[in-house]
FIMIVEX-751586 format. One record per residue (C-alpha): x, y, z; residue in one letter; residue number from 1. Coordinates in Angstrom, 1 decimal, decimal comma. Layout:
<atoms>
px;py;pz;type;seq
X;Y;Z;A;NUM
...
</atoms>
This chain:
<atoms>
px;py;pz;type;seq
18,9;-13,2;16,6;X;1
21,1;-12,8;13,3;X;2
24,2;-11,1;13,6;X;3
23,8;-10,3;9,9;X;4
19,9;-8,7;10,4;X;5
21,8;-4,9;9,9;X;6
24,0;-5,8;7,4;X;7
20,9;-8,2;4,9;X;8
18,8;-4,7;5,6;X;9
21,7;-2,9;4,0;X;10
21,9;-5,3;1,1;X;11
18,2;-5,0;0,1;X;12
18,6;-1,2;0,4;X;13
16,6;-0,7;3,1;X;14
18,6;1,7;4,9;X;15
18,9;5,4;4,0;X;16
20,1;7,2;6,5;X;17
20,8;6,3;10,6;X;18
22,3;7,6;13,9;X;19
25,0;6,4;15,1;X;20
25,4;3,1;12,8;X;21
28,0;1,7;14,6;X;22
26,0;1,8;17,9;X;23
23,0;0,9;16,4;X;24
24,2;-2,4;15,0;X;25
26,0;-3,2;18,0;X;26
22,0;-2,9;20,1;X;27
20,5;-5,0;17,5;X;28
22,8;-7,8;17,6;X;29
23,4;-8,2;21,5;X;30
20,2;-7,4;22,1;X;31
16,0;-7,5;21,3;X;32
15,7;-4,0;20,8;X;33
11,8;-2,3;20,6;X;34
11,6;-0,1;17,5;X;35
7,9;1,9;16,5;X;36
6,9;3,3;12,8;X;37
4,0;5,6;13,2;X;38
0,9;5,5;10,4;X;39
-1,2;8,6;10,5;X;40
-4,7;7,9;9,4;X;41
-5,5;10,0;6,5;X;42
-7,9;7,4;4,8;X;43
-9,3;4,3;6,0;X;44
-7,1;2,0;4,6;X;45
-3,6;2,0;4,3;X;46
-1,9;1,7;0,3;X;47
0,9;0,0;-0,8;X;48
3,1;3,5;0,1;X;49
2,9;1,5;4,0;X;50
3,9;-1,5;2,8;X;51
7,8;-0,9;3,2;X;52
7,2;0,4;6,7;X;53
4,8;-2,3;7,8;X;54
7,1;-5,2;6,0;X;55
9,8;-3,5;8,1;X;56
8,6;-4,2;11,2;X;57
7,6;-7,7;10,3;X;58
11,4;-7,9;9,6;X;59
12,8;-6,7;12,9;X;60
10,1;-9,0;14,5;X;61
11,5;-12,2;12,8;X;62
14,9;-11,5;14,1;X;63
13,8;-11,0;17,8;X;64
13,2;-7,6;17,9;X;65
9,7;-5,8;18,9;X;66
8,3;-3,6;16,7;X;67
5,9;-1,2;18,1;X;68
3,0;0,1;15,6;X;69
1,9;3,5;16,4;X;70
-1,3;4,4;15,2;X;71
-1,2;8,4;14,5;X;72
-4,5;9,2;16,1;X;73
-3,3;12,6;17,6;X;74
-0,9;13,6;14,8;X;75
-3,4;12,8;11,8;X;76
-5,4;15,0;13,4;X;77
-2,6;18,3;13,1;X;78
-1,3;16,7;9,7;X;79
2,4;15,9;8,9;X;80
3,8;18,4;6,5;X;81
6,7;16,6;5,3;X;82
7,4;16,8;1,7;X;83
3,9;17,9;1,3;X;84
3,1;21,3;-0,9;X;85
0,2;22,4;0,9;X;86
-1,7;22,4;3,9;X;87
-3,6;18,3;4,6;X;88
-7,2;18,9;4,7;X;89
-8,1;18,5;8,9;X;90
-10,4;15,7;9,6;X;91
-12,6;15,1;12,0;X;92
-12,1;13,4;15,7;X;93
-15,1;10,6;15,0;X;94
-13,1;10,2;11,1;X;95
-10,1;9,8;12,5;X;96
-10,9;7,4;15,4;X;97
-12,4;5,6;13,1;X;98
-10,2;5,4;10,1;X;99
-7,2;4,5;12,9;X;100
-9,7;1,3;14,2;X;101
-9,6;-0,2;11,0;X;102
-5,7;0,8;10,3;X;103
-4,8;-1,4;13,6;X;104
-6,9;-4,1;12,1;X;105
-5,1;-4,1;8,4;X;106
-1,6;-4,1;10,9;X;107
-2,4;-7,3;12,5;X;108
-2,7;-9,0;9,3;X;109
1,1;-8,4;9,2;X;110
3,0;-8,5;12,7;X;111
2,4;-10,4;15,4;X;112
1,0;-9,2;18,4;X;113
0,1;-13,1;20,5;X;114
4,3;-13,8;19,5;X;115
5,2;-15,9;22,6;X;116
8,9;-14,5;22,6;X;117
8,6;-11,4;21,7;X;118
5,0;-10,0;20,8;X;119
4,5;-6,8;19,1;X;120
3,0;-3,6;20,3;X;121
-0,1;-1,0;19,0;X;122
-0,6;2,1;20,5;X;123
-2,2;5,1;19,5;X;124
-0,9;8,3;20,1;X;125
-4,1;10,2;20,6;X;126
-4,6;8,2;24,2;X;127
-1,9;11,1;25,2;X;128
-1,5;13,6;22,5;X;129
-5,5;14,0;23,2;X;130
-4,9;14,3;27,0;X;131
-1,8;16,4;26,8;X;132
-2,6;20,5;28,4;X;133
-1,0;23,1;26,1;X;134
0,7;25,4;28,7;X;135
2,7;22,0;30,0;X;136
3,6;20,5;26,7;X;137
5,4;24,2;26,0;X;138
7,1;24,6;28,8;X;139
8,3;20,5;29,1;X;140
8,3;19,9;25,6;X;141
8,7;23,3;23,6;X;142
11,7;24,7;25,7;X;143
13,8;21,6;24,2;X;144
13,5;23,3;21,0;X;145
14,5;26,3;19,3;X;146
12,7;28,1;16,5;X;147
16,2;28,3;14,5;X;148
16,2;24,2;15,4;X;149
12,7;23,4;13,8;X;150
13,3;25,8;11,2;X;151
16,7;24,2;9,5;X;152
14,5;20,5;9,0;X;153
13,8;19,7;5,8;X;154
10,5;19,4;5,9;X;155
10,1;23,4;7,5;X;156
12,3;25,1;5,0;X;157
10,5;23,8;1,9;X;158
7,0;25,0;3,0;X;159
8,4;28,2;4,6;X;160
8,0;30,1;1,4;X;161
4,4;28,8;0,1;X;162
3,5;29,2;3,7;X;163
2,8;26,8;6,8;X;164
0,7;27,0;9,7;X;165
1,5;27,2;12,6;X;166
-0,2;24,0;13,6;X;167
1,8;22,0;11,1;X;168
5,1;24,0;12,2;X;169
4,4;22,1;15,6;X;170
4,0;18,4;14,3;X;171
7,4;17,4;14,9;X;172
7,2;18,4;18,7;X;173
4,1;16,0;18,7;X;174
6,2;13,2;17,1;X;175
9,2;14,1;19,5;X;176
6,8;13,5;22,1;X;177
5,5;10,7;20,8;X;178
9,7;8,6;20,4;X;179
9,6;10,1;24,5;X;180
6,3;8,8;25,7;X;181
7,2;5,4;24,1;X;182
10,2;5,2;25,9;X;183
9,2;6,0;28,8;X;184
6,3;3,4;28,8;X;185
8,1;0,6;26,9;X;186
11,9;0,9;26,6;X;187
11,8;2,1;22,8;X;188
14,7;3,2;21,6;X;189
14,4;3,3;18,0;X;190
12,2;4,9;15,4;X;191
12,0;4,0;11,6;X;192
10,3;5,8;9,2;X;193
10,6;7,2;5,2;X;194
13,6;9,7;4,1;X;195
10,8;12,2;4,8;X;196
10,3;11,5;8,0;X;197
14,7;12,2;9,2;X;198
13,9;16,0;10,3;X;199
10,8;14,7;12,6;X;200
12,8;11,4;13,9;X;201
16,3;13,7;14,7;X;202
14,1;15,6;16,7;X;203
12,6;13,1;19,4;X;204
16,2;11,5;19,7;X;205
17,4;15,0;20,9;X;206
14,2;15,3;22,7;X;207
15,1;11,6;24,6;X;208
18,6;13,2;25,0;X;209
17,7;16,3;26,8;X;210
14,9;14,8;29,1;X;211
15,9;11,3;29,5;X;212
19,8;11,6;29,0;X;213
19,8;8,2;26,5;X;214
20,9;7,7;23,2;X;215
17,8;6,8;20,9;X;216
18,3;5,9;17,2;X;217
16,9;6,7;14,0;X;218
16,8;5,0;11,0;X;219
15,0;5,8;7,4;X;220
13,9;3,5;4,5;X;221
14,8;4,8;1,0;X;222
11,4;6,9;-0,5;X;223
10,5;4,6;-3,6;X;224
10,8;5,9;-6,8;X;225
10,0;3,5;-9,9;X;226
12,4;3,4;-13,5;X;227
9,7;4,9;-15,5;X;228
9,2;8,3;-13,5;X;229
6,0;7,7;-12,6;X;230
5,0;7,9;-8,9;X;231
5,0;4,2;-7,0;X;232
2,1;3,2;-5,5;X;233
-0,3;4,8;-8,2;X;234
-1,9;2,9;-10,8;X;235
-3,8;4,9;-13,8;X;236
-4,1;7,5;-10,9;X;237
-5,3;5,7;-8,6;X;238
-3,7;4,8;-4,8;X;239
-3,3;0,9;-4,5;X;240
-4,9;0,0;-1,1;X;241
-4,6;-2,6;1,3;X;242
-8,0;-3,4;1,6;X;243
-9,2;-5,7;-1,1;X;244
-12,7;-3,7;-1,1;X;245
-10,8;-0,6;-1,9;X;246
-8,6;-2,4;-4,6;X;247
-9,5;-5,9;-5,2;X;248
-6,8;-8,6;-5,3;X;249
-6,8;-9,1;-9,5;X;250
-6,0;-5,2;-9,4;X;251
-3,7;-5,4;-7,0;X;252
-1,2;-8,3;-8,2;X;253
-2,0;-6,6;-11,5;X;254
0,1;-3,9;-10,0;X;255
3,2;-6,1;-9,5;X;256
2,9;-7,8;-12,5;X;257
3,2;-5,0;-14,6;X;258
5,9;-3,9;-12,4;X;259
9,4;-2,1;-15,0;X;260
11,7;-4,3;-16,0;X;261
14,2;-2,4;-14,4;X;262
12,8;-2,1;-11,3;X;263
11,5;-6,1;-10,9;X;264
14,8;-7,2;-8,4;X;265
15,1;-4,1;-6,6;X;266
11,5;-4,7;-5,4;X;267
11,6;-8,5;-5,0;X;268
14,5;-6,7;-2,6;X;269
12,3;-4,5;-1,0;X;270
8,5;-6,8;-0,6;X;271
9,3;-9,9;0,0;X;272
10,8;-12,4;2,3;X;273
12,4;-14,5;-0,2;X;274
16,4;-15,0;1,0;X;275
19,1;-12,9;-1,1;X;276
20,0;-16,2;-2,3;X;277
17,1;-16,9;-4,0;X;278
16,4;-13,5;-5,5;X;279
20,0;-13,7;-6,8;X;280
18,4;-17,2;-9,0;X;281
15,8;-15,3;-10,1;X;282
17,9;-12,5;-11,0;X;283
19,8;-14,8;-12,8;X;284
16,9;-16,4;-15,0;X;285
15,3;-13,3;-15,5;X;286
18,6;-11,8;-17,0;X;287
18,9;-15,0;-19,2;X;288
15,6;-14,9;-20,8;X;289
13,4;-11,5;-20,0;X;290
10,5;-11,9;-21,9;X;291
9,7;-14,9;-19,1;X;292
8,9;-11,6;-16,6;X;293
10,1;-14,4;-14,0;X;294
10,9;-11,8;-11,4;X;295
7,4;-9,7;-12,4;X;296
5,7;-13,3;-11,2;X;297
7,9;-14,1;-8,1;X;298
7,5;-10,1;-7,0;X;299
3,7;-10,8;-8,0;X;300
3,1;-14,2;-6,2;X;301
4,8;-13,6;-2,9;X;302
3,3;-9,9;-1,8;X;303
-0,2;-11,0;-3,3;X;304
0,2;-14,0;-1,4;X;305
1,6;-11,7;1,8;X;306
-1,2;-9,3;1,5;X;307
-4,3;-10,9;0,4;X;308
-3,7;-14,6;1,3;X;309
-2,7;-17,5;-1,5;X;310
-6,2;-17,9;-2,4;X;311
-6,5;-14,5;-3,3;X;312
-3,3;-15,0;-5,4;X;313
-4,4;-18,1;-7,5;X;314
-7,5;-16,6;-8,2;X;315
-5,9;-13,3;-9,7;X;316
-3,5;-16,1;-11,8;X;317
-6,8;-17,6;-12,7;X;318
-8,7;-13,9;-14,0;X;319
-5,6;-13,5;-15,8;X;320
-5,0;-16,0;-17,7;X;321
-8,7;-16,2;-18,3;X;322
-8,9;-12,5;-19,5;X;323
-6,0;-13,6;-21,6;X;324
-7,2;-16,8;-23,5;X;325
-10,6;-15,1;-23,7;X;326
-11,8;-18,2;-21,7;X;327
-14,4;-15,6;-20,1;X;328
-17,1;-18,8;-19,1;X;329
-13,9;-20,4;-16,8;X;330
-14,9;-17,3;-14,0;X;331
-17,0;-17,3;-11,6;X;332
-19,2;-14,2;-10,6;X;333
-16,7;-12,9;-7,8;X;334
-14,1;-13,4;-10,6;X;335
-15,9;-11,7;-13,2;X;336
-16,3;-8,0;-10,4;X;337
-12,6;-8,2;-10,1;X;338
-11,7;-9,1;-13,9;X;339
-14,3;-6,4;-15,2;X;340
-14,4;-3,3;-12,1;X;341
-14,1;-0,5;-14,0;X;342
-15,2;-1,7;-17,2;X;343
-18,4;-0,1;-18,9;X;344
-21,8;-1,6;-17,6;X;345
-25,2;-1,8;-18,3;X;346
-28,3;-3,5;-16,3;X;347
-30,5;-5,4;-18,0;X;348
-34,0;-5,2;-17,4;X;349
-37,2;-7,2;-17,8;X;350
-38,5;-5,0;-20,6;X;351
-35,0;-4,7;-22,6;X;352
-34,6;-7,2;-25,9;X;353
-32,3;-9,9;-25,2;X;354
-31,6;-10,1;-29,0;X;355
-28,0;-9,8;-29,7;X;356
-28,6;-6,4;-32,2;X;357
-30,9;-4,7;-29,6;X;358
-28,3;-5,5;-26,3;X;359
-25,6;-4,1;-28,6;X;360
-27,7;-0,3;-28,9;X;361
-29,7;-0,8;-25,9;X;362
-26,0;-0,8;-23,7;X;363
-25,1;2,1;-26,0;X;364
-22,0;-1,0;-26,7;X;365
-22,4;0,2;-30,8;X;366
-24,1;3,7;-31,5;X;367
-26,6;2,3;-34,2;X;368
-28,4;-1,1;-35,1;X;369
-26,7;-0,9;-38,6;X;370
-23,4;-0,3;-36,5;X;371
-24,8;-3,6;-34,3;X;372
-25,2;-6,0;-37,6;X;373
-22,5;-5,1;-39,3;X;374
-20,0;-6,0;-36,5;X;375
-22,2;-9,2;-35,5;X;376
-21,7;-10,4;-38,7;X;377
-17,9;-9,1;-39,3;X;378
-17,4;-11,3;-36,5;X;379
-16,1;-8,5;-34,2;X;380
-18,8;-9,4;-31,7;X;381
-18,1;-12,1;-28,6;X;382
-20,1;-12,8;-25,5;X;383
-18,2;-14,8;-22,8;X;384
-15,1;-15,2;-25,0;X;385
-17,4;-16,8;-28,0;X;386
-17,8;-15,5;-31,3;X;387
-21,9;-14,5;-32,0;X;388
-22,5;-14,2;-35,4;X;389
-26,4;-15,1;-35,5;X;390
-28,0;-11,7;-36,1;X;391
-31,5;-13,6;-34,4;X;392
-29,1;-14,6;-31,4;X;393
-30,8;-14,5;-28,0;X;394
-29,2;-13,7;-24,9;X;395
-30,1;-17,0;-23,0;X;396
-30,4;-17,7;-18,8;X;397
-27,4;-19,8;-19,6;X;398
-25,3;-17,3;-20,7;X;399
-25,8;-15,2;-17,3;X;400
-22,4;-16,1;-15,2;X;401
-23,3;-17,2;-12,0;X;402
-27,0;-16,0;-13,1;X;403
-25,6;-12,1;-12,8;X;404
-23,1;-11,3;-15,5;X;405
-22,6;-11,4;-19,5;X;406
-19,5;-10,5;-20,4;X;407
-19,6;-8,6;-24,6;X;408
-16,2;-8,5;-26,3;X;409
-16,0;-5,9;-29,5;X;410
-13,2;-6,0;-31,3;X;411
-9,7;-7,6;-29,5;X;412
-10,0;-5,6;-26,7;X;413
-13,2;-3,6;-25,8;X;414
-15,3;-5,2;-22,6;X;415
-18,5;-4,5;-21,9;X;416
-20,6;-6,1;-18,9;X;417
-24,3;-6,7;-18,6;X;418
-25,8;-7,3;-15,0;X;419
-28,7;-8,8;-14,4;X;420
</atoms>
């Protein structure tokens, strides 16, 4: 166990805010301390939002710690309302049981719970949140708190005035409960979480305080904001999920690779496992010569590589620098759904022309045939990456990447796809 583990968290600027720091550090270097994050399932897949949290754990693993993973079956069913400006839509109990089955499954890809020494934990919270009896959890529970108490957190006072229900007043009771049940069953005594989540954490330490008369710990991970204003985690509006069918691994280490300038090291800091040494080199190169984007690939390669496997990771290096030489023919067909989801499409069937003209109007890729010609024979016009200028050109079997997909380039940057 490093005696530097607190101090290396500090220096990526993963701590925000803790109890008690001196106290804390002191538990985690003299001894394996067991610390729980909690993921509420509110999809069924977790986005790259988790991936601080989750990577946290993995950290306090590899220093011989033993990092619980509490699966919010019971709370995602009330709805956290931290920094949230309205009311979460309620779910179902079958969605939610169902949605948190698969979240355990993503977590395993990333801690270890067969670890010889020191194997992590998953629980799920609805095994007692779903058996608890409302007059008891007031009276053992409630009584701890008062209304002036759950009223001053953060998370209370900035939905007071657009309103909050009662049921999503009471969520940091069920998270207090939660810090209490999981020291009572497994000796935690710390919980991590986002700066959002400081009111809901403050509140099971003084819950483990009044029942159990020990000192728990808190501890919260900076809330990501990126250079350009825009919200982290998003990309053209869209969430960037774990789960490669969600967001496939070309989109996803697009992500990273497109990743500010000015926030490259910070996030190297934050995702990956690479020492403070050697993000210091890369620092260093990337400072010397920008337009290499060497930090973009390192940040790139190694959470790729962590999420979706270094397969996964070569072949997003491969639709890149395919897309990029306009080498379309290199692809396979899996390579060709990642390169091209999202991009217009049309299916081709047995009765449509495969001359080059009537594909062009039939896949509504130019609005007329005179539209068609003219650009076929401007040159404009590419299928796979190569120039057609043949106005009798016939799509053949050959052209058909791995007998599904043609690929229609108009202009430097317009893609089309045809299935077949």
């Amino acid at each position: 166990m490093s005696t530097d583990f607190f101090e290396e968290l500090k220096q990526r600027g993963l701590v925000h805010q803790t109890t008690d720091e001196a106290a804390l550090t002191k538990q985690l270097n003299e001894e394996s301390v067991k610390l729980y994050i909690g993921f509420d399932p509110t999809a069924d897949s977790l986005h790259i939002g988790h991936l601080l949290p989750i990577l946290m754990l993995r950290r306090f693993q590899q220093n011989g710690h033993v990092p619980i993973a509490l699966v919010g079956g019971g709370t995602g069913m009330i709805g956290d309302p931290s920094f949230k400006d309205q009311e979460r839509q309620l779910n179902t109990l079958d969605t939610v049981l169902e949605w948190s089955q698969s979240i355990k499954s993503q977590l395993s890809r990333f801690i270890d719970f067969d670890d010889q020494e020191n194997p992590a934990i998953i629980a799920n919270n609805y095994e007692w949140l779903g058996e608890l009896k409302l007059i008891d959890f007031l009276r053992d529970t409630g009584k701890n708190f008062t209304i002036n108490y759950m009223m001053s957190k953060e998370s209370v006072k900035r939905r007071i005035e657009t309103g909050i229900s009662y049921t999503e007043f009471a969520y940091q009771l069920l998270q207090a409960y939660d810090f209490l049940n999981l020291y009572d069953n497994h000796g935690c005594l710390l919980q991590l979480g986002g700066s959002d989540q400081w009111g809901n954490i403050t509140s099971g330490i003084e819950l483990l305080r009044r029942e159990r008369e020990v000192q728990g710990f808190g501890l919260t991970m900076p809330l990501i904001t990126k250079a350009d204003g825009t919200k982290f985690g998003k990309t053209e509006g869209n969430a960037v999920w774990l789960d490669a069918k969600k967001t496939t691994p070309y989109e996803f280490y697009q992500f990273w690779i497109n990743t500010d300038d000015r926030d490259a090291v910070k996030f190297l800091k934050y995702f990956t496992f690479l020492s403070l040494e050697e993000i210091a080199a890369i620092e260093a190169e990337f400072n010397a010569a920008p337009e290499s984007r060497a930090a973009q690939k390192a940040l790139a390669k190694e959470v790729t590589t962590l999420v979706h496997g270094a397969e996964a990771y070569e072949q997003a290096v491969r639709i890149s620098a395919s897309l990029f030489s306009g080498n379309i023919k290199e692809l396979n067909a899996e390579e060709i759904e990642q390169g091209f989801k999202g991009v217009p499409s049309h299916q081709v069937t047995a009765d449509d022309s495969l001359n080059i003209v009537e594909v062009l109007t039939t896949a509504k890729i130019e609005p007329s045939k005179r539209q068609a010609r003219e650009d076929v024979q401007n040159g404009a016009i590419y299928i796979n990456g190569e120039r057609v200028q043949d106005l009798t050109y016939e799509l053949q079997a050959s052209d058909r990447i791995g007998g599904k997909y043609v690929v229609i380039r108009r202009g430097k940057k317009k893609y089309f796809l045809l299935t077949f």
